[in-house]
N, C-alpha and C positions, 0 to 999 in steps of 0.2 A: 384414650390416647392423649398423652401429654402434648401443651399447645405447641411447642418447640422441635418437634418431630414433623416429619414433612410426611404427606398423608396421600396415599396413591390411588389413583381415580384410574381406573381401567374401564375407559373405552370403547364395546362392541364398535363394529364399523357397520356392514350389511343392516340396514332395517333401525341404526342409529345417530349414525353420522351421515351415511350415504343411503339415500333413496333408491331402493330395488325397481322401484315403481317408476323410475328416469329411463328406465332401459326399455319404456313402450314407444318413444321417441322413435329410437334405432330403430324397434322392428315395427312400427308403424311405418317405415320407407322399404323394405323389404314387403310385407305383410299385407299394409291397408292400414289405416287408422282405425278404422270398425272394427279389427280385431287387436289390436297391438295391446289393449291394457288387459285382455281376457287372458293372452299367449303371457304376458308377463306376469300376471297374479299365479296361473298354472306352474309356470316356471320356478317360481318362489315357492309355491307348495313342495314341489318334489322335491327341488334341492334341497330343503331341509327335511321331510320327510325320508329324502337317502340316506344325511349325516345318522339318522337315530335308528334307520335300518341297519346302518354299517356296524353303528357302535353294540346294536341288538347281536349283532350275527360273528363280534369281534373281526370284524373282515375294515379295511381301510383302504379308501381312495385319495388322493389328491381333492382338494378342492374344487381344484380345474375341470380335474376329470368328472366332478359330482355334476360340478355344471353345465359342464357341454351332455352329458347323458341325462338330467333332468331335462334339458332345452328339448332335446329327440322327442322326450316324456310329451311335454306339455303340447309341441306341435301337432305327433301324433295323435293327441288326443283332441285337439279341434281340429283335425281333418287336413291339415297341410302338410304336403311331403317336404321331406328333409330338403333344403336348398344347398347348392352345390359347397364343396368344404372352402370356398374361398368367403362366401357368406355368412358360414360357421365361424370363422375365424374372426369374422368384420366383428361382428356378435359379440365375442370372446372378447375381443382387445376394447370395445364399449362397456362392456363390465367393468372394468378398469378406469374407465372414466363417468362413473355414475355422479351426479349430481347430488350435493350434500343437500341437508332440510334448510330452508332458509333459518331457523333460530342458531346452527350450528356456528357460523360464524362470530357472532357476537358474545358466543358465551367463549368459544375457543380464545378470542381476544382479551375478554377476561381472566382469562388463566394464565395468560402471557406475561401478566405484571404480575402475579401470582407467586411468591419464592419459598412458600413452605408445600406444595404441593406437586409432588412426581405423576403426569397427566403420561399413559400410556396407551395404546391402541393395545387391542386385544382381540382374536379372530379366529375364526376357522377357517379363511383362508391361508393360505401357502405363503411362502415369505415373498414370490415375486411376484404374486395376485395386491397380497397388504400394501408391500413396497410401489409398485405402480401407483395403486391408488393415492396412498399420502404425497408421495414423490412429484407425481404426473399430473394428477387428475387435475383439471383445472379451475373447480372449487377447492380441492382441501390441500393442494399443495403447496399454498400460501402459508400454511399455518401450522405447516410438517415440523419445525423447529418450535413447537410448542410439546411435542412428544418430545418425550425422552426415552423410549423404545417404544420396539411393534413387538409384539408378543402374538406369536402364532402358536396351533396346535399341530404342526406340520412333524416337529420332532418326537411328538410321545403319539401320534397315530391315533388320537383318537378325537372327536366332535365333542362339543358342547352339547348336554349339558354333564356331560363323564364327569367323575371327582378329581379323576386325572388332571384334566384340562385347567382348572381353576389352584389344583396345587401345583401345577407348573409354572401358571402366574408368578405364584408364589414364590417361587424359586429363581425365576427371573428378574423380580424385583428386591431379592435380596429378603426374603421373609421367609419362617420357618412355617410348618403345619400350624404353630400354638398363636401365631400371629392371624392367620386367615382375618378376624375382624379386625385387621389395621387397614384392611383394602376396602375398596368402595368399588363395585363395580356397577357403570351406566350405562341402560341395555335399552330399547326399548322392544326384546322378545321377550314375551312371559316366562320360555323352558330356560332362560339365560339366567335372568332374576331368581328361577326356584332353583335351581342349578346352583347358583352360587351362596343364597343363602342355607342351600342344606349342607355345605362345607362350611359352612360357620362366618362369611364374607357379608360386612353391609352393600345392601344395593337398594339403587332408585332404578325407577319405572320411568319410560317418556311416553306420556298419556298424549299423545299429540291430539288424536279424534276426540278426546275429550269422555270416553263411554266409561270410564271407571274399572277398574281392576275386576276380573272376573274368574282368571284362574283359579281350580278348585282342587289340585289334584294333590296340594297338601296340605293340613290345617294348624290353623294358628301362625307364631311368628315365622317357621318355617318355610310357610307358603304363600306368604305374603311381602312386599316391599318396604324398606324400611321408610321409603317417602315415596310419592308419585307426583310430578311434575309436569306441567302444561308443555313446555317445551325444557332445553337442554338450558337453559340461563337460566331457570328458576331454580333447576336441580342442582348445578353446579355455586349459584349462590349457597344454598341451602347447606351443600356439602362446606363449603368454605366457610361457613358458621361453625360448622362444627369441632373443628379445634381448641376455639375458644373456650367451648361449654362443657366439652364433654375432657377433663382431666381426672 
């Protein structure tokens, strides 16, 4: 990529900007706190365990709807009945205001002074699920005019990690199929990063826990990141090298 070319970082949100794991808060006042981080790690399974059922079975939900029927999932399955739908909803509209990682911040503000690079959200959530978030929430919507779009998979129906999903990026940022490696996309899910790298897209890892890359399910550069980063300001430094270097 030539250095003069502004160079597009596609930002996951769920599990990279905002913490899934803020939401044991919420249902720790509902729940108990002895149960709140178990119902929320379960929660997080299914919901993404649904996307890649859906996308298996060509079948398509909402977001929303993935989440509020993994939430049933999860509960159910440590033993607590369903609480009444005005607690479902309490639930719902707390997703919406999930709590960013603490490194988010300071790299997002890095990006701010930033003028060769188009920093986008990118999601499988729904446009009013994304939009709350960036807009509302009251970590990241200080920092919402640091995007330059949300890029949902709301319109082509299908979950990450589909081909689809990653060529509609595409599309929304103004890039054809033969461009795919002009974008950079920063995930910290492993199926995100293989997902976008088997479309032919550079992506970095957010190794936050430190345990090192361990995904196996493709080999070589295919199945691996093109950087992995301690938190979201090394990686986003790292990216913004690379204009420089790589013409």
């Amino acid at each position: 990529m030539a250095s003069n070319e502004k160079i597009v970082i596609a930002f996951d949100l769920y599990g990279t900007l905002l913490s899934t794991e803020s939401i044991a808060k919420e249902l720790g006042e509902q729940f108990g706190q002895e149960k709140a981080a178990t119902i929320a790690a379960t929660w997080r399974k299914y919901q993404l365990e649904y996307t890649w059922r859906l996308n298996s079975m060509e079948q398509y939900l909402p977001f929303s709807s993935v989440t509020q029927r993994s939430l049933r999932h999860a509960l159910s399955e440590n033993a607590i009945p369903l609480p009444p739908e005005a607690a479902v909803a309490s639930l719902m509209s707390a997703y919406d205001s999930l709590s960013t990682f603490p490194d988010v911040a300071p790299a997002l503000e890095s990006l701010a002074e930033s003028s060769f690079v188009t920093p986008v959200v990118f999601s499988n959530g729904t446009d009013q699920m994304v939009g709350n978030s960036v807009h509302r929430s009251p970590d990241l919507s200080p920092y919402s005019n640091v995007f330059r779009d949300i890029v949902t998979v709301e319109e082509v129906k299908k979950f990450k990690p589909h081909p689809v999903v990653y060529h509609h990026l595409a599309k929304k940022v103004g890039k054809g199929k033969e461009q795919m490696g002009d974008m950079w996309l920063v995930s910290g899910n492993s199926f995100d990063v293989v997902g976008a790298k088997a479309v032919g897209m550079k992506a970095c890892w957010v190794d936050r826990g430190g345990q090192g890359w361990s995904d196996s399910l493709l080999e070589g550069e295919m199945g691996a990141p093109d950087f992995i980063g301690k938190d979201l300001g090394e990686i986003v430094q790292e990216i913004l090298k690379r204009p420089k270097t790589e013409e």
